[in-house]
Backbone atoms as SQL, in Angstrom:
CREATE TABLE atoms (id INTEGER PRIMARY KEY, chain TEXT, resi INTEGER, resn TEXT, atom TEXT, x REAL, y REAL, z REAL);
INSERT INTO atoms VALUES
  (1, 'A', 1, 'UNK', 'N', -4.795, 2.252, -30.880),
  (2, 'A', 1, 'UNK', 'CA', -4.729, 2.478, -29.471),
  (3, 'A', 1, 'UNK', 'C', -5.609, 1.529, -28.712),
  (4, 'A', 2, 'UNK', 'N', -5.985, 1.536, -27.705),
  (5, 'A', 2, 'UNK', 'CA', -7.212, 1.352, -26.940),
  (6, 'A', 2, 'UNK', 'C', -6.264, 0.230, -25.739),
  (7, 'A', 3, 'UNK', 'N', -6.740, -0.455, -24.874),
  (8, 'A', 3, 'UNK', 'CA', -6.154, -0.756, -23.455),
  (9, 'A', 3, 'UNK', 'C', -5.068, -2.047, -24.070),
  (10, 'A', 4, 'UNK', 'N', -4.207, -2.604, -23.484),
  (11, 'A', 4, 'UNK', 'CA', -3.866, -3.581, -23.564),
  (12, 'A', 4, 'UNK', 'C', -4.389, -4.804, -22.785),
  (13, 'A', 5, 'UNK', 'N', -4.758, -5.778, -23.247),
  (14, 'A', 5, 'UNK', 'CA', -5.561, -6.674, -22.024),
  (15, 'A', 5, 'UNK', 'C', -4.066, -7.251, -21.002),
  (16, 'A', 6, 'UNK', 'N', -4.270, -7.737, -19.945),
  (17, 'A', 6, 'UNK', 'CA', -3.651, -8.094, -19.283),
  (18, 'A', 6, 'UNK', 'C', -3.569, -9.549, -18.566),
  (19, 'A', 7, 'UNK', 'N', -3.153, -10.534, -18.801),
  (20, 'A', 7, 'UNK', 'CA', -3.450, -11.440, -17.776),
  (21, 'A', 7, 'UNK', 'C', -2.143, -11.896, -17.029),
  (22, 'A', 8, 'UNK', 'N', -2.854, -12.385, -15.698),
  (23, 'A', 8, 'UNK', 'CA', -1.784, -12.918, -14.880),
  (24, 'A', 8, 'UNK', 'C', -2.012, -14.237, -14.462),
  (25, 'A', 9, 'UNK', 'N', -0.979, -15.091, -14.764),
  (26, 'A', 9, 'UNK', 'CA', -0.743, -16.504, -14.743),
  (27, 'A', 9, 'UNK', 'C', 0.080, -17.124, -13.657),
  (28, 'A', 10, 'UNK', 'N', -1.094, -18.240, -12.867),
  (29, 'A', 10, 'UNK', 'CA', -0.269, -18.442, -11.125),
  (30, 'A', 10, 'UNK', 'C', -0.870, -20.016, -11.332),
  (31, 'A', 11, 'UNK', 'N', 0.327, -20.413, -10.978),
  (32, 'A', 11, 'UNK', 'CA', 0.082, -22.103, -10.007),
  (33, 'A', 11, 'UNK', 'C', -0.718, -22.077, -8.808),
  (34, 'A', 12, 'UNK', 'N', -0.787, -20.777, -8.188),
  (35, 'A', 12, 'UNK', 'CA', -1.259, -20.681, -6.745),
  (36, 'A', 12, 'UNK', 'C', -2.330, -20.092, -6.131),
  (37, 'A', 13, 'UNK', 'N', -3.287, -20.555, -5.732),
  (38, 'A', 13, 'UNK', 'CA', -4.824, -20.305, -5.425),
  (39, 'A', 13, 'UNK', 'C', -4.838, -19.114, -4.749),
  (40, 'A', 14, 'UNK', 'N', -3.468, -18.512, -3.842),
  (41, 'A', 14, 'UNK', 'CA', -3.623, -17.318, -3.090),
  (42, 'A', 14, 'UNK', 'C', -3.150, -16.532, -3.638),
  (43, 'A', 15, 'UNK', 'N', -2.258, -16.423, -4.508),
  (44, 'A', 15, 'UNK', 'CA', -2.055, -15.909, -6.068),
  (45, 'A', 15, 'UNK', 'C', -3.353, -15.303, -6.609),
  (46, 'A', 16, 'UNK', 'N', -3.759, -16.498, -7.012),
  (47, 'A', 16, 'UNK', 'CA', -4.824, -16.091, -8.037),
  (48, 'A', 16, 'UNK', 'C', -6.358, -15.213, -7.289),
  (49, 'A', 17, 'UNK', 'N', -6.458, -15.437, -6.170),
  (50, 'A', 17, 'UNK', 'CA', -7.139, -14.723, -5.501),
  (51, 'A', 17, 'UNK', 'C', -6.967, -13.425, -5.392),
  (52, 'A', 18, 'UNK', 'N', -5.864, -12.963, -5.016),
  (53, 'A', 18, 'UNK', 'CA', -4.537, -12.033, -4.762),
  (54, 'A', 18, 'UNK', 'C', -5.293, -11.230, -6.081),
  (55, 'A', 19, 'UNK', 'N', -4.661, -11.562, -7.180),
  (56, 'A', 19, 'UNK', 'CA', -4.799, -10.547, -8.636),
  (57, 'A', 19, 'UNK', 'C', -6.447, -10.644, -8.641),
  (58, 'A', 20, 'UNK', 'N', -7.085, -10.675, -8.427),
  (59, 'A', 20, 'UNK', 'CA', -8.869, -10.761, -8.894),
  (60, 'A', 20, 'UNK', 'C', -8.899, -9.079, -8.465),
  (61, 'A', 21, 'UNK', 'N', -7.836, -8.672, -7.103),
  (62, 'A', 21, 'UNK', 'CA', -7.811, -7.585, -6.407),
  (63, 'A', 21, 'UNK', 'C', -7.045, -6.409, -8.008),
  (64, 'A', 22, 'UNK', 'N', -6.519, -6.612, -8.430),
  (65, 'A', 22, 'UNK', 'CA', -5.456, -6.170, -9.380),
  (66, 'A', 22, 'UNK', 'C', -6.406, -5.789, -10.136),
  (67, 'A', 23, 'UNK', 'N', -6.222, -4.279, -10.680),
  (68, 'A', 23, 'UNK', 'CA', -6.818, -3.436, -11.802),
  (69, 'A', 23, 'UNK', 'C', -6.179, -3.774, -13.188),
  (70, 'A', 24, 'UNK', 'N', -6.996, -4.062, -14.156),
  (71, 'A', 24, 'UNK', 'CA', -6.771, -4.620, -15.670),
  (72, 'A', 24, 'UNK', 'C', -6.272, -6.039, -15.642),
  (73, 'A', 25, 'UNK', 'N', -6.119, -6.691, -14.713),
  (74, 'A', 25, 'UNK', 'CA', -5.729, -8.148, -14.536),
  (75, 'A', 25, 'UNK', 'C', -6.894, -8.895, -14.856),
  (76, 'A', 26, 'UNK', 'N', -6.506, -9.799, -15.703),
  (77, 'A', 26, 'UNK', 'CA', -7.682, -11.021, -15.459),
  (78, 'A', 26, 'UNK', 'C', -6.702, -12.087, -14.963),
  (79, 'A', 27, 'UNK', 'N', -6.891, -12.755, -14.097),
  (80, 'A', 27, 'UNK', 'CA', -6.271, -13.894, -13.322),
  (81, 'A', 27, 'UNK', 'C', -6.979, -15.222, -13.804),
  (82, 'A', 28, 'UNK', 'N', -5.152, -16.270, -14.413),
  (83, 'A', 28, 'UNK', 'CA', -5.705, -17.129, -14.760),
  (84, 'A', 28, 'UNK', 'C', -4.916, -18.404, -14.254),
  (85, 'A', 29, 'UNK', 'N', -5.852, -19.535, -13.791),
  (86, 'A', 29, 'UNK', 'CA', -5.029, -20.528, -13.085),
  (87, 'A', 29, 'UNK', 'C', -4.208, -21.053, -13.901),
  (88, 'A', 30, 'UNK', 'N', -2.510, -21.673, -14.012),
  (89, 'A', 30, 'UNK', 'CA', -1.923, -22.930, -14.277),
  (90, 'A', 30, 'UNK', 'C', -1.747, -23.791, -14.130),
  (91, 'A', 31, 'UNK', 'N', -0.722, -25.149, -14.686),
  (92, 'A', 31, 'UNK', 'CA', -0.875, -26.362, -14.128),
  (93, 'A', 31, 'UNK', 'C', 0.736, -25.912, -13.336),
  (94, 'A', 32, 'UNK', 'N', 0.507, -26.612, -12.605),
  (95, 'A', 32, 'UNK', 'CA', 1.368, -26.281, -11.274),
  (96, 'A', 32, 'UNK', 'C', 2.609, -27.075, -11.755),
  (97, 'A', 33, 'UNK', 'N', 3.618, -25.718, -11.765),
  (98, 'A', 33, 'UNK', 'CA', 5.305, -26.844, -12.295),
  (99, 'A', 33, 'UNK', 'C', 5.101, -26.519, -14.062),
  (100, 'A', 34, 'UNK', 'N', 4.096, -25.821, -15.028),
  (101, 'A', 34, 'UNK', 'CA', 4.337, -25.606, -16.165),
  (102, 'A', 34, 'UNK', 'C', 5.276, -25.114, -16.759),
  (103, 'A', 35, 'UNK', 'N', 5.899, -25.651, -18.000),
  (104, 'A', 35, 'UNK', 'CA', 7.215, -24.939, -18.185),
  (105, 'A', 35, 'UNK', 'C', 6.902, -23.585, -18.897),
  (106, 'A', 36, 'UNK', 'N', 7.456, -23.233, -20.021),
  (107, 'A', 36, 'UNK', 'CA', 7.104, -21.763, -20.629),
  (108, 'A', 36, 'UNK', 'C', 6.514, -22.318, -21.795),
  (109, 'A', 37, 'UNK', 'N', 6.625, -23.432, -22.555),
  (110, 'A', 37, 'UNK', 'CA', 6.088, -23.983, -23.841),
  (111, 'A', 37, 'UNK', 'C', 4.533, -24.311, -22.954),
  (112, 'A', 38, 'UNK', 'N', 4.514, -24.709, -21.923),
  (113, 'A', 38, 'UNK', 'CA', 2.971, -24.968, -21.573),
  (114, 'A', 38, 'UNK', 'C', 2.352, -24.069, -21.287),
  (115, 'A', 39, 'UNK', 'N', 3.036, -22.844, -20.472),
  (116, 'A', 39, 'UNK', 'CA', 2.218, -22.152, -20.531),
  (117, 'A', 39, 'UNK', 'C', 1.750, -20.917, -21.484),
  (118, 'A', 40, 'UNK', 'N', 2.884, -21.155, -22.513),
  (119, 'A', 40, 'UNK', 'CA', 1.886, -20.358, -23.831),
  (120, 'A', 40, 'UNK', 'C', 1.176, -21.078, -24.409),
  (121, 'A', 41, 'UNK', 'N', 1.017, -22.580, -24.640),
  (122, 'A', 41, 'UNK', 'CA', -0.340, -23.274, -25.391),
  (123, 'A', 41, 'UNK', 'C', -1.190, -22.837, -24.094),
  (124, 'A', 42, 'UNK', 'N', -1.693, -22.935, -22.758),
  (125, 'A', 42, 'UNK', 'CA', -2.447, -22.926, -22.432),
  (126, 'A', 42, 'UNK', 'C', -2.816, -21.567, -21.849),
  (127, 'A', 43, 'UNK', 'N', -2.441, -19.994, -21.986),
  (128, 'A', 43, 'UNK', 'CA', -2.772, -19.297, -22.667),
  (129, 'A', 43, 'UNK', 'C', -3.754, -18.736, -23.589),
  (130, 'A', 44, 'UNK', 'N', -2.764, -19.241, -25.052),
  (131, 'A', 44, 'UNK', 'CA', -3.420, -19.022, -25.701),
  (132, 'A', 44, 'UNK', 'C', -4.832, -20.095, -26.118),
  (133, 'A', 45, 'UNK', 'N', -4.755, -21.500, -26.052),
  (134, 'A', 45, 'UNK', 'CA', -5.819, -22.114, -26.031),
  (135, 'A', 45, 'UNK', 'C', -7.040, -21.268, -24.554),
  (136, 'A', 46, 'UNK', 'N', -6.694, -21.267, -23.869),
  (137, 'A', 46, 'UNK', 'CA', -7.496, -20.166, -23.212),
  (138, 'A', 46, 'UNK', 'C', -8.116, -18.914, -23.363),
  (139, 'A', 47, 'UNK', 'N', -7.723, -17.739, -24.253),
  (140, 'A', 47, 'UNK', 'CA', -7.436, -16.961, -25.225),
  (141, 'A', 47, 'UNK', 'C', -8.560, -17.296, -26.033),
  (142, 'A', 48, 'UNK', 'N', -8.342, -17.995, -27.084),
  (143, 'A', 48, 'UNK', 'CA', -8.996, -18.247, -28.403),
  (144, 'A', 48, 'UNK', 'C', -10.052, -18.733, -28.003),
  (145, 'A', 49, 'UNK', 'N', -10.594, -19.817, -26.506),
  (146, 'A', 49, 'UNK', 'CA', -11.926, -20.515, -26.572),
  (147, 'A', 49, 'UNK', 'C', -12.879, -18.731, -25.622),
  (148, 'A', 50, 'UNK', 'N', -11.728, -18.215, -24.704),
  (149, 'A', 50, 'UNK', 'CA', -12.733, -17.131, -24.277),
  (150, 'A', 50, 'UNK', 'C', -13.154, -15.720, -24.847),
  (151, 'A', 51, 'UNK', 'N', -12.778, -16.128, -26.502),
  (152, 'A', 51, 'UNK', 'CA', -12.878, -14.724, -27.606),
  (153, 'A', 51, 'UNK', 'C', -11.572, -13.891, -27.522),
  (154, 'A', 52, 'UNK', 'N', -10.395, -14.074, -26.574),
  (155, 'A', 52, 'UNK', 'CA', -10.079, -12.772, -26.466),
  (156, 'A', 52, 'UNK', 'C', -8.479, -12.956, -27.203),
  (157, 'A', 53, 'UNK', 'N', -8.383, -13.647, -28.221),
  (158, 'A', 53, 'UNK', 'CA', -6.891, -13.842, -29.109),
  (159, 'A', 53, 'UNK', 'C', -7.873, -14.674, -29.870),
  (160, 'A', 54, 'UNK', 'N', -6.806, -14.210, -31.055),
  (161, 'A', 54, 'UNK', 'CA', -7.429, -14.673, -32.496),
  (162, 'A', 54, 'UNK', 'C', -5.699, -15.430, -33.276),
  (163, 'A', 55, 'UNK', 'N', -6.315, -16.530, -34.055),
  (164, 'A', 55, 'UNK', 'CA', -4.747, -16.533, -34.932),
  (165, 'A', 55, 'UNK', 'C', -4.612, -15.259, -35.309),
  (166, 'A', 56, 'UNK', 'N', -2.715, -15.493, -35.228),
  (167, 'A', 56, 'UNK', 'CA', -2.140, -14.246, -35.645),
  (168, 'A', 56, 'UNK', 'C', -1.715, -13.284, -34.706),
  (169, 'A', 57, 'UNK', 'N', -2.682, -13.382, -33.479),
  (170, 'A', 57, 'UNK', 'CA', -2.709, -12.283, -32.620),
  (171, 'A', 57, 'UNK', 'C', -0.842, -12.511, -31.977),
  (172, 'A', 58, 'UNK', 'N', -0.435, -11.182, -31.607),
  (173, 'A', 58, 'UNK', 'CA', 0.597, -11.277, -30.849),
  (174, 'A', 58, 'UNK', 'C', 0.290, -11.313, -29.387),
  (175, 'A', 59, 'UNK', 'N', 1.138, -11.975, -28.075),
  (176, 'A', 59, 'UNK', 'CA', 1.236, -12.019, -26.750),
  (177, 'A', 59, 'UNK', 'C', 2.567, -11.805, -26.861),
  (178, 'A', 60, 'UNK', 'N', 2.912, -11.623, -25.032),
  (179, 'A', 60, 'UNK', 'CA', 3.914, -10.883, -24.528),
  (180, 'A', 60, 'UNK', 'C', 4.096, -11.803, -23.301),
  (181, 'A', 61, 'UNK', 'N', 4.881, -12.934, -23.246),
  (182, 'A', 61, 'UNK', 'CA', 4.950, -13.804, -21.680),
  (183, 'A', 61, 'UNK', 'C', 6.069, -12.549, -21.084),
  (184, 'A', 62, 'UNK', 'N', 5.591, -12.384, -19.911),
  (185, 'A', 62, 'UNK', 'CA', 6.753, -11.828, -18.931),
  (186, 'A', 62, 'UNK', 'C', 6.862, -13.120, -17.566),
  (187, 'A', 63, 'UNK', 'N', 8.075, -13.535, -17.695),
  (188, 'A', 63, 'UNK', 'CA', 8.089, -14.539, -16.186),
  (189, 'A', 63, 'UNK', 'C', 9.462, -14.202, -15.532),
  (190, 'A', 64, 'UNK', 'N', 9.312, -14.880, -14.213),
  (191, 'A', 64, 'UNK', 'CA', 10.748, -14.585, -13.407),
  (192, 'A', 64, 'UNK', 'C', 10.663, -16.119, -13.540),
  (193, 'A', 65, 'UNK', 'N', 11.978, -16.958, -14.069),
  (194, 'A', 65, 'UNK', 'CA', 12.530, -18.326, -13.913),
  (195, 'A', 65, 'UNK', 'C', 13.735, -18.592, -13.695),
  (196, 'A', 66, 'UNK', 'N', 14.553, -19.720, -13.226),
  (197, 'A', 66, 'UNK', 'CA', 15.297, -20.153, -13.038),
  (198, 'A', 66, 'UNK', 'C', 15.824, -19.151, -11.929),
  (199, 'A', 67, 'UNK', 'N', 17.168, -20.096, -11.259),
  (200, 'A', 67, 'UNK', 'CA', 17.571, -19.188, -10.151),
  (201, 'A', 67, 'UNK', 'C', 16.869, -18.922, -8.799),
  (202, 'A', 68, 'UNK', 'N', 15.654, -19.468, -8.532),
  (203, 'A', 68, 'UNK', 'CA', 14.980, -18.777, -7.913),
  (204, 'A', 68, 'UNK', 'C', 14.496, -17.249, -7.778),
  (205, 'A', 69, 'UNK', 'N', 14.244, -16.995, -8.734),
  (206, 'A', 69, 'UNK', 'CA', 13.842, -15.790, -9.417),
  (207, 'A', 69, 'UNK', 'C', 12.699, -15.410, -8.431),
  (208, 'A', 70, 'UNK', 'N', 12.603, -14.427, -8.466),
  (209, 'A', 70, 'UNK', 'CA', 11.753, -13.552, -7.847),
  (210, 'A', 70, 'UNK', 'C', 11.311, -12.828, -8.295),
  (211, 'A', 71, 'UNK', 'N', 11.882, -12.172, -9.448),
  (212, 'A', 71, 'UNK', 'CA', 11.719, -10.756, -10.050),
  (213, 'A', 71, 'UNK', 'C', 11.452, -11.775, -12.022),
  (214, 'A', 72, 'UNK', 'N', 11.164, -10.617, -12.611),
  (215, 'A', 72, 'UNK', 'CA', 10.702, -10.958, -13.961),
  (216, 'A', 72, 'UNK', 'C', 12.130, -10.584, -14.930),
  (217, 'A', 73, 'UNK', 'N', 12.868, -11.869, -15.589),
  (218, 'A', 73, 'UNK', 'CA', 13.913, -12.060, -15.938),
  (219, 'A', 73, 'UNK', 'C', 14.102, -12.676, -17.401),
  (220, 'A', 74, 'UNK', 'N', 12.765, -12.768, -17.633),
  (221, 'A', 74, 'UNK', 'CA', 12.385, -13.384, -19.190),
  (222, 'A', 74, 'UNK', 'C', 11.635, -12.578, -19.597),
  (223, 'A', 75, 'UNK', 'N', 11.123, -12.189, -21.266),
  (224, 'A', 75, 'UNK', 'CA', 10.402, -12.050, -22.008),
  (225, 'A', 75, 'UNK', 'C', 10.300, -12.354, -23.158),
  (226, 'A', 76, 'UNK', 'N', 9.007, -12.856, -23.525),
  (227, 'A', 76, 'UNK', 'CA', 9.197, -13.942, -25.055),
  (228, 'A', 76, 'UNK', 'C', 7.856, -13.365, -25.784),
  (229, 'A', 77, 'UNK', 'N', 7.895, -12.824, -27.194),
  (230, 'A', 77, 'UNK', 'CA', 6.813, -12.736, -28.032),
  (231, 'A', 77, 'UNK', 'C', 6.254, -13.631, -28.856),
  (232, 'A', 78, 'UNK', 'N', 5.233, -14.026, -28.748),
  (233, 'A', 78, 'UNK', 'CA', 4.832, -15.054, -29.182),
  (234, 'A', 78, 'UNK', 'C', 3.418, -14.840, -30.223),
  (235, 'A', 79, 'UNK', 'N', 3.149, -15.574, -31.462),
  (236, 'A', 79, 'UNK', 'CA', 2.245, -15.179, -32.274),
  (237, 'A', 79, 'UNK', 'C', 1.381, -17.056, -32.272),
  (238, 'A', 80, 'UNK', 'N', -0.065, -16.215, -31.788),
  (239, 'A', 80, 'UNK', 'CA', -0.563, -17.185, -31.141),
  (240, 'A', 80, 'UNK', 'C', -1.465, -17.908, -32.867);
């Protein structure tokens, strides 16, 4: 059991300001325009240098892409 950690991943400074407000969020900046392969290396290289994923560990990307998405339309498990 015990919490699931949470992070939320933004290109956008008022974004990322935005979630600091957000309960169980840790808010983390991207490179602006990252595709989904970048932003699970940088993630998880983020992850592993701030203790909080280990090899092996599983993540959970949730994103809204393509289409002009708005809403969350992907999900990919990934073993970091």
């Amino acid at each position: 059991g015990g919490a699931v950690p949470t992070i939320g991943l933004t290109d956008d400074l008022a974004t990322l300001r935005q979630m600091t407000l957000y309960w169980g969020v840790t808010p983390v900046a991207v490179p602006e325009g990252a595709d989904v392969n970048q932003l699970l290396s940088h993630v998880c290289d983020w992850g592993l240098q701030d203790g909080r994923l280990e090899r092996g560990d599983r993540i959970v990307l949730v994103a809204g892409i393509g289409f002009g998405a708005g809403g969350h339309n992907m999900a990919m498990v990934h073993e970091v």
